[in-house]
C-alpha positions in Angstrom: -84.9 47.7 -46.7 -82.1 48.8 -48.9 -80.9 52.7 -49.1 -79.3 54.3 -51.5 -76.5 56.8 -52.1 -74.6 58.4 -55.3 -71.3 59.8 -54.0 -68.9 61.2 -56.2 -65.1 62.4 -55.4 -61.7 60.5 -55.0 -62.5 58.1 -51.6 -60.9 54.4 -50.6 -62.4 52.0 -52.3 -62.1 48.6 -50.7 -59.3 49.7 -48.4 -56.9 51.1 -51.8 -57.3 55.0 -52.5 -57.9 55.6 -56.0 -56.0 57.5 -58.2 -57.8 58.3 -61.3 -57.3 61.8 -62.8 -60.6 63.5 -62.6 -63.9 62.5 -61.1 -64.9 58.7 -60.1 -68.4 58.4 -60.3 -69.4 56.3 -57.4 -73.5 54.5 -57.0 -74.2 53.0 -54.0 -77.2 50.7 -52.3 -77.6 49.7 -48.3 -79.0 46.5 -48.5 -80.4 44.4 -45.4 -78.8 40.8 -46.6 -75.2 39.7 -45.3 -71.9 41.0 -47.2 -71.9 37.0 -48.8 -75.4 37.3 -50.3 -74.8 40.5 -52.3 -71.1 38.8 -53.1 -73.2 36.1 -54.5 -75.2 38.7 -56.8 -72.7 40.7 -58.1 -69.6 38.3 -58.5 -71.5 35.7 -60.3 -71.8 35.9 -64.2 -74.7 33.5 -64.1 -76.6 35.9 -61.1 -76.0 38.9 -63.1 -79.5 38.4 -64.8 -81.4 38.6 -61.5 -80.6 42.6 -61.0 -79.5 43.6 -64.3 -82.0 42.4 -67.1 -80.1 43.7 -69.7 -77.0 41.5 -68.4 -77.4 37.7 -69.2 -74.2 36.9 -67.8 -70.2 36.2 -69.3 -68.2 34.3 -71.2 -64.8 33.5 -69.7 -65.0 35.6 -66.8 -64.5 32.9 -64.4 -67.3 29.9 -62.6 -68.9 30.1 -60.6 -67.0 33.9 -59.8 -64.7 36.0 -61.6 -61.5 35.3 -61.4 -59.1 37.8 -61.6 -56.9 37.8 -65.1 -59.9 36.2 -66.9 -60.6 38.2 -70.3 -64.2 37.3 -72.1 -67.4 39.0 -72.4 -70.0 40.3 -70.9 -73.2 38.9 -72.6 -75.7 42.2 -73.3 -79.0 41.4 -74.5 -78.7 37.5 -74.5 -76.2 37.6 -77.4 -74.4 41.0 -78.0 -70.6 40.2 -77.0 -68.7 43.2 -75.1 -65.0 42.1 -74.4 -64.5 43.0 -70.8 -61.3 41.9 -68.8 -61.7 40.9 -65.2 -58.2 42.9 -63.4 -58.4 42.2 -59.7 -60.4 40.5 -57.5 -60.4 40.5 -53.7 -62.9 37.5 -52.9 -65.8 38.1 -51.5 -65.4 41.8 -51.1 -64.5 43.8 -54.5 -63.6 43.0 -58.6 -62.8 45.3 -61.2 -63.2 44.9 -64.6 -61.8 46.7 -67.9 -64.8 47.1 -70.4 -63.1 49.2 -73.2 -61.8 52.2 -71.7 -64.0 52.0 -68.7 -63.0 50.7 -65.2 -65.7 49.5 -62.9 -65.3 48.7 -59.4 -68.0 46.3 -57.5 -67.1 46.1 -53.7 -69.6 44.9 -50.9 -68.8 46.1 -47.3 -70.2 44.7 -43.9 -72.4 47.7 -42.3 -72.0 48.5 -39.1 -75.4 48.1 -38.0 -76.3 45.0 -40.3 -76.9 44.1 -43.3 -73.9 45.1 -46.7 -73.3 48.5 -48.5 -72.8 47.7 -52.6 -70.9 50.4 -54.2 -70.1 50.3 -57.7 -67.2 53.1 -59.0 -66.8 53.6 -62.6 -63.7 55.9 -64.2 -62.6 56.8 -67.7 -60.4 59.5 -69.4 -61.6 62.8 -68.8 -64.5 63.7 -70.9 -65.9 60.7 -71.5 -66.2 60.1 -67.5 -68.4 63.4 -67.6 -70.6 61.6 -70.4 -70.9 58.5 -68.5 -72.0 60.7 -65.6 -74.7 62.3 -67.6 -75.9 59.0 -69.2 -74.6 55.4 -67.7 -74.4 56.7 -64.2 -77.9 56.8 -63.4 -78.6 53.7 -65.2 -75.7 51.8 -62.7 -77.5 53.6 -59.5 -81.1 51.9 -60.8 -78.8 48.7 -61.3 -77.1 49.1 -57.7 -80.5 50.0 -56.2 -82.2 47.0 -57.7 -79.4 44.7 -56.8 -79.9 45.5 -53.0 -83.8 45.0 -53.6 -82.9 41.3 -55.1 -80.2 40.9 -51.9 -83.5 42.3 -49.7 -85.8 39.5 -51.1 -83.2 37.1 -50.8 -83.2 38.0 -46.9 -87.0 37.8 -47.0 -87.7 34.7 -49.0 -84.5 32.6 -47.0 -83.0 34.8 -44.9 -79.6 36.2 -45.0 
């Protein structure tokens, strides 16, 4: 079953080093289920529900994935609109998204040993990155754990 790990410092994400002034705040699940079924989860608008309840998808963020350049919304709540900006996307492996002043990178790695890491990376201007540490991040490390759970049933239920 899935693992999880909060890491926190300046490290390659999805091959390109980071360079983002401060701390990047980094949440991360080990999940049993193949790099293309936690792709599936976390690149999909419409699969967003299934590991973040509070997520009921996008508008204009690309179909069936994101597609890079795309600027919409993220859906929060079933009908509160947050404009969001989808700025790169390396299919299959990572996106990253602009919500406000916030950058958020998803990436899904192939494990050595099995099975898909999901790591999720979130930077901001100074201070407000060390009040997203204190109150987002370990909302997105519940989110990133129960993503892998969903990925893990998925395995289960069809394999995977």
């Amino acid at each position: 079953m899935g693992h999880h790990r909060r890491l926190e410092g300046n490290r390659p994400i999805g091959g390109v080093r980071r360079t983002v002034p401060g701390t990047v705040l980094q949440y991360e699940a080990d999940t049993d289920a193949s790099p293309a079924t936690a792709w599936a989860l976390i690149a999909c608008p419409s699969r967003w529900p299934e590991w973040s309840p509070h997520v009921r998808g996008g508008w204009h963020l690309g179909w069936p994935q994101v597609e890079e350049g795309s600027l919409g919304a993220l859906r929060l709540f079933g009908a509160v609109p947050v404009p969001a900006k989808i700025t790169r996307v390396d299919p299959g492996h990572a996106w990253e998204w602009r919500v406000g002043i916030v950058t958020m990178d998803h990436v899904v790695d192939a494990r050595e040993d099995g099975g898909s890491r999901v790591t999720i990376t979130i930077s901001a201007p100074g201070p407000f990155e060390a009040t997203l540490k204190r109150t987002y991040g370990p909302f997105i490390q519940r989110l990133v754990d129960r993503l892998a759970r969903t990925a893990d049933e998925a395995v289960a239920a069809h394999g995977g």
